[in-house]
C-alpha positions in Angstrom: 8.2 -20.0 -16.2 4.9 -19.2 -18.0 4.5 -16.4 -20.1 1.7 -13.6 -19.9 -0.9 -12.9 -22.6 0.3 -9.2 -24.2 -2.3 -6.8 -25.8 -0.9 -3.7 -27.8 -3.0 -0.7 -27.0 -6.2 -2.9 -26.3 -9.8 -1.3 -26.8 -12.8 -1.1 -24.4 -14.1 -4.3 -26.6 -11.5 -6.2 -25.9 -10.9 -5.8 -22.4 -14.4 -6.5 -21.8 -14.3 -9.3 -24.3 -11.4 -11.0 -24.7 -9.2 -9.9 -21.8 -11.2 -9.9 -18.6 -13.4 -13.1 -19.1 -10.7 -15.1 -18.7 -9.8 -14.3 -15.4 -6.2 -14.4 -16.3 -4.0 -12.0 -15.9 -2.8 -10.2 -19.2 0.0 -7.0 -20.0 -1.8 -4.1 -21.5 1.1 -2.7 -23.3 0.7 0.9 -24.0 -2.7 1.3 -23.3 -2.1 4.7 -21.3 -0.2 5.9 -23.9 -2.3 8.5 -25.3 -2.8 10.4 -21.7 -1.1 13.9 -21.1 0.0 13.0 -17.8 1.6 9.5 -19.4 2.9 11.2 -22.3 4.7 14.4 -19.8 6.4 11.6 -18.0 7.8 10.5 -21.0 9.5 14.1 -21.7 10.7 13.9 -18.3 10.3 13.9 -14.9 10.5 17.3 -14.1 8.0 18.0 -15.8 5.6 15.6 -14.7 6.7 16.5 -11.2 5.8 20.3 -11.6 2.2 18.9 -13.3 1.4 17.4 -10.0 2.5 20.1 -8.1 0.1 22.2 -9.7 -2.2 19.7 -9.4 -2.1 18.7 -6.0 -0.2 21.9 -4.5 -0.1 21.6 -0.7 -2.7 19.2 0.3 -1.8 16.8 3.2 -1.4 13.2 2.4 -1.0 10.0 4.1 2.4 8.5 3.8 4.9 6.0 4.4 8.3 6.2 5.7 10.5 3.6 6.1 13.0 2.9 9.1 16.6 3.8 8.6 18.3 1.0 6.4 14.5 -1.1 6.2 15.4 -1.3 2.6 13.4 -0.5 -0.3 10.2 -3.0 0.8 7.8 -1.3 3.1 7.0 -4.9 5.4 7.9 -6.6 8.8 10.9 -5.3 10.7 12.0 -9.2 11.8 8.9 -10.8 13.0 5.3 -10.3 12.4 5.0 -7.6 15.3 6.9 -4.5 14.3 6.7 -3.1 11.0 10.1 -1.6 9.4 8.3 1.7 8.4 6.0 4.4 9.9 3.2 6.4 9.1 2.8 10.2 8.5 1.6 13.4 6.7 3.1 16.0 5.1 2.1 18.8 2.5 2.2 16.8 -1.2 4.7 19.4 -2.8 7.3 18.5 -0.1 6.5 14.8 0.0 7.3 14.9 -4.3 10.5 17.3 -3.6 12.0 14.8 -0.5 11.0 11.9 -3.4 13.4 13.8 -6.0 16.2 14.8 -3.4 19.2 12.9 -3.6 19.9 13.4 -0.1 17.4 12.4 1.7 19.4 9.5 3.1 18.9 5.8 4.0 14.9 6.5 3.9 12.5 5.9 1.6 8.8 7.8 1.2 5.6 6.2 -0.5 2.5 7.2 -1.1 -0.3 4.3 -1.2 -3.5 3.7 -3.1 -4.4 7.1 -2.3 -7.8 8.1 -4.1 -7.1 10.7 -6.9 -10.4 12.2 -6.7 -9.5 13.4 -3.3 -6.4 14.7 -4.6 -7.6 16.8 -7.2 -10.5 16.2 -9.6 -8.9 17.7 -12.3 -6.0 15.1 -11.8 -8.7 12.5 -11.8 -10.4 13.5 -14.9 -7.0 13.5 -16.8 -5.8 10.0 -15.2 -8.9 8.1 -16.2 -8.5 5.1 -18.4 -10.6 4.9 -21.2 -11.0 1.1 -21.6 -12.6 1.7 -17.8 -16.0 3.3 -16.6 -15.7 6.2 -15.7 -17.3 5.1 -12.1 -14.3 2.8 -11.5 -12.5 5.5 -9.3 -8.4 5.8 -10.4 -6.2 5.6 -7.0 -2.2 6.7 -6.8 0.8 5.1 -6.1 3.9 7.1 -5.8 7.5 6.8 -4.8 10.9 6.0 -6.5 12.8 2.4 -6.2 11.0 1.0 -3.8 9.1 -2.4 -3.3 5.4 -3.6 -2.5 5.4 -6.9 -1.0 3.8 -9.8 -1.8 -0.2 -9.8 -1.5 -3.4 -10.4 -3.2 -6.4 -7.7 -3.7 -10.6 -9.2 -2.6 -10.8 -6.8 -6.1 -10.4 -6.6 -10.0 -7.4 -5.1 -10.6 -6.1 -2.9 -14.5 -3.1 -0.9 -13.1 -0.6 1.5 -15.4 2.4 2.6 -15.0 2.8 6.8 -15.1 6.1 7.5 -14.7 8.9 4.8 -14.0 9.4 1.4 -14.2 7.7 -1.6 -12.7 7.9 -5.5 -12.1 4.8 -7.4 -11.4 5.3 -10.8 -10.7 2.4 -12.9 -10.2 1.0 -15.9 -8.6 -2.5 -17.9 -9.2 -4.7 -18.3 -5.8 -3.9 -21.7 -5.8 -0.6 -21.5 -4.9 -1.6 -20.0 -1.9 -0.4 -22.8 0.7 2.7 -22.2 -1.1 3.2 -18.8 0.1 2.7 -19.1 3.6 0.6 -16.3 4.8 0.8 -13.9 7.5 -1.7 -13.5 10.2 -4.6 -11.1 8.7 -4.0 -9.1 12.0 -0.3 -8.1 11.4 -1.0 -7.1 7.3 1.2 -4.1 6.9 -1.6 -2.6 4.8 -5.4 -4.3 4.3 -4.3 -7.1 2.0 -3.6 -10.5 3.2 0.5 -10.9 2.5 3.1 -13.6 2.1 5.8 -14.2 5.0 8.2 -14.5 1.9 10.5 -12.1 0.7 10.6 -12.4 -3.0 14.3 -11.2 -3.5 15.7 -13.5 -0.9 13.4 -16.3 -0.3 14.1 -18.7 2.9 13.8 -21.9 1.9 14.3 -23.6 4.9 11.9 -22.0 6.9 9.4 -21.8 3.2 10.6 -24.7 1.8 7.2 -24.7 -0.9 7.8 -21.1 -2.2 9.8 -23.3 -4.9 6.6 -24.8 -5.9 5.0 -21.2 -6.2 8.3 -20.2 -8.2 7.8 -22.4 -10.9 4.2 -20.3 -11.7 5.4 -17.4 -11.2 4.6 -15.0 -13.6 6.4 -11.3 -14.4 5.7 -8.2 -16.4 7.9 -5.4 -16.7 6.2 -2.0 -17.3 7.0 1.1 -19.0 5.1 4.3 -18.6 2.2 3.9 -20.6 1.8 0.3 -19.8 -0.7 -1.7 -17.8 -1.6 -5.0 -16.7 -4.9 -6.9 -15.4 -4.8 -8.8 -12.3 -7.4 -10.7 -11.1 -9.3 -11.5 -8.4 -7.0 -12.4 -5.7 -3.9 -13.4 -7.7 -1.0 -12.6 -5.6 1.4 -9.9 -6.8 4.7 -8.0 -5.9 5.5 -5.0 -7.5 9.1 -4.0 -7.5 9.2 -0.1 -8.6 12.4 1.7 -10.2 13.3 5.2 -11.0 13.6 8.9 -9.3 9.8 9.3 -9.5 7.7 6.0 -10.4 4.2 6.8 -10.2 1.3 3.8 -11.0 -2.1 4.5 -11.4 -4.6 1.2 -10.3 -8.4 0.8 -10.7 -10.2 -1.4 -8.2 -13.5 -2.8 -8.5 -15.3 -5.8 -7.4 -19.3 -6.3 -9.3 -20.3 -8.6 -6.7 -19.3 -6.6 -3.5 -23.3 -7.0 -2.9 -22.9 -10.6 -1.7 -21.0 -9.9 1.2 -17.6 -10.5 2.1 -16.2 -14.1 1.6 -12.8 -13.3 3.9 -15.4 -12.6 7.0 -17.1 -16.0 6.1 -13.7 -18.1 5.8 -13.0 -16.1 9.7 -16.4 -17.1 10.8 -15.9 -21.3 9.2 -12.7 -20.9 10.9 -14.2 -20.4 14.4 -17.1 -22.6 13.7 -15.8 -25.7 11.7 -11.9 -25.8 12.2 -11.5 -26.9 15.5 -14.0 -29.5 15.8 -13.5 -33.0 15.9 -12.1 -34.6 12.6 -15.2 -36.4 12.0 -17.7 -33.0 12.9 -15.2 -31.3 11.0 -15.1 -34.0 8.0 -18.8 -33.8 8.0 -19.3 -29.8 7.2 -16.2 -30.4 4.8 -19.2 -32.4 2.7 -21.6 -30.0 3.2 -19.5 -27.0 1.9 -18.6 -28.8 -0.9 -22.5 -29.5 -1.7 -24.1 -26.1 -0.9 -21.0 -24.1 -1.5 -19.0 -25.3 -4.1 -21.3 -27.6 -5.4 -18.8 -30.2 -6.6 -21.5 -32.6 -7.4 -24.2 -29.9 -9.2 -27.0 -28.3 -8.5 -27.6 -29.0 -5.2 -31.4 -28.7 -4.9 -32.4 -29.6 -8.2 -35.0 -32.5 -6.5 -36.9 -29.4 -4.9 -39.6 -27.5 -6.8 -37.7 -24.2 -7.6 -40.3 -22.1 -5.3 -39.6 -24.4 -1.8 -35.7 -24.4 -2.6 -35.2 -21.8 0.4 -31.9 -20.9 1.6 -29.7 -23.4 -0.1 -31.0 -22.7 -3.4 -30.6 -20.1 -6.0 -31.2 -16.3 -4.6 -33.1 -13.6 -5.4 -32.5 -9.8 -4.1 -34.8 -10.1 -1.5 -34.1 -13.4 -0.5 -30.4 -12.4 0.0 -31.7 -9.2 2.4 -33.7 -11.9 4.3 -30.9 -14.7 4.5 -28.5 -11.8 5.4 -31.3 -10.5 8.3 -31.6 -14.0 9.5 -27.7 -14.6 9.8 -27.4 -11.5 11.3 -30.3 -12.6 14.5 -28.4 -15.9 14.6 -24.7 -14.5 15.0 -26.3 -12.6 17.9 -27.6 -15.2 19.5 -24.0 -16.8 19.2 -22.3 -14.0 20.5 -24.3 -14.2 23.4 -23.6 -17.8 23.7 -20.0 -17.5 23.5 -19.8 -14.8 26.3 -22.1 -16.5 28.8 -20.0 -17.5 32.2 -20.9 -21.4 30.9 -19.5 -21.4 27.6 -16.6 -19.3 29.3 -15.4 -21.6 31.9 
């Protein structure tokens, strides 16, 4: 199994530098260490657990709860249609007390990538992670043993763990065919997950998950620990302890080019289902235009006539985004006309 990159208590230089250029994902060991919040999980959880009281008090939140004897993995309840957990409110104080209970029985509470800002701003101030701008917003995970399926993130990722202990275990994009998707429509959450269950894999029905296993890569986190994930590497996150508590940062610098899932959708319903050679065809041209396998593509073409398949500038992305936008229309309107409908 491959081995992650470790940093001890890396600086602002060196995540910018060394870390994050290489698109790779990397342990951050300790580099939450210095934070009051980190360092009152460390006394112990009570205390921490009063802080966010405090914090927080009795502010309604978003939360999951998961069916009687779902396990500890908030996912599918069989197949892809029914979910093993429901959502809910409830005042924070009492979500954090049933977390801490030891008899709350067979289910288990979570609170996802909740915003901390909308929590508490003083909470947000004193979560912030200095090796981050300060306009990459923190957002809260919290729970006790419980488990967050596979998935990737259309985002730069640094998370850290708070209180607790996690497992990260990590896949590259391309073993993506290895991990056999689920239908965008059923995601429990907004991330794009993997039919597999990490724990107890099926290989007869995912026979190449062994293929993905062999570059798998895992990171176990102590409070005060973090870890970079990248652009749409997969990752599971397996959480232990009475009150685990991970802080993530999410940020993407090119969100202004639009949204690269809604253009695979839109390739999907233009190009997939055409005839091998049609489809064979735009297979060639994607590779030209968009992933220009064989280099620039309009290099013969003075630079100020390159137009839409050449290099952009700010205003020719707002026209090329207007003109797609007059063209899916007229599409639209294609595709629900009584002929194209027959």
């Amino acid at each position: 199994m491959p081995e992650l990159r470790e940093y001890e208590r890396p600086s602002a230089q060196t995540f910018r530098d060394e870390i994050y250029p290489t698109a790779r994902p990397a342990i951050l060991r300790q580099v939450a260490a210095d934070l009051a919040p980190v360092q009152m999980a460390k006394r112990g959880t009570g205390e921490l657990a009063d802080y966010l009281k405090q914090a927080i008090g009795e502010r309604a939140i978003n939360v999951l709860a998961s069916n009687p004897d779902a396990g500890p993995t908030f996912f599918f309840d069989g197949d892809v249609s029914r979910l093993n957990f429901q959502r809910g409110n409830m005042p924070f104080s009492r979500f954090i007390d049933s977390v801490l209970s030891p008899d709350r029985g067979d289910q288990m509470l979570y609170l996802e990538s909740t915003k901390v800002a909308d929590l508490s701003a003083e909470l947000a101030s004193a979560l912030h992670l200095p090796i981050l701008s300060t306009q990459v917003q923190p957002r809260v995970w919290m729970g006790n043993n419980t488990g967050t399926h596979t998935h990737f993130d259309v985002m730069q990722n640094v998370a850290y763990v708070l209180s607790g202990k996690r497992r990260f275990t990590l896949f590259p994009p391309d073993q993506t065919p290895n991990l056999y998707m689920a239908p965008f429509e059923a995601s429990p959450s907004n991330a794009p997950v993997s039919m597999v269950k990490l724990e107890d894999p099926d290989f007869e029905r995912f026979p190449r998950f062994r293929e993905a296993q062999e570059q798998a890569l895992v990171a176990d986190l102590e409070p005060g620990d973090g870890i970079f994930i990248p652009y749409m590497w997969w990752h599971h996150v397996k959480a232990e302890g009475d009150l685990n508590v991970l802080v993530n940062y999410w940020w993407n610098e090119h969100e202004g080019m639009g949204t690269p899932l809604d253009a695979m959708l839109h390739s999907i319903l233009a190009v997939r289902d055409l005839p091998e050679p049609m489809r064979n065809a735009w297979q060639t041209m994607f590779e030209t235009f968009v992933f220009k396998q064989h280099g620039e593509p309009m290099d013969h073409v003075e630079p100020h006539l390159k137009g839409g398949l050449g290099p952009h500038t700010e205003q020719s992305r707002v026209q090329m985004w207007q003109s797609l936008g007059a063209g899916l229309s007229k599409t639209m309107e294609k595709v629900f006309s009584p002929r194209f409908r027959r």
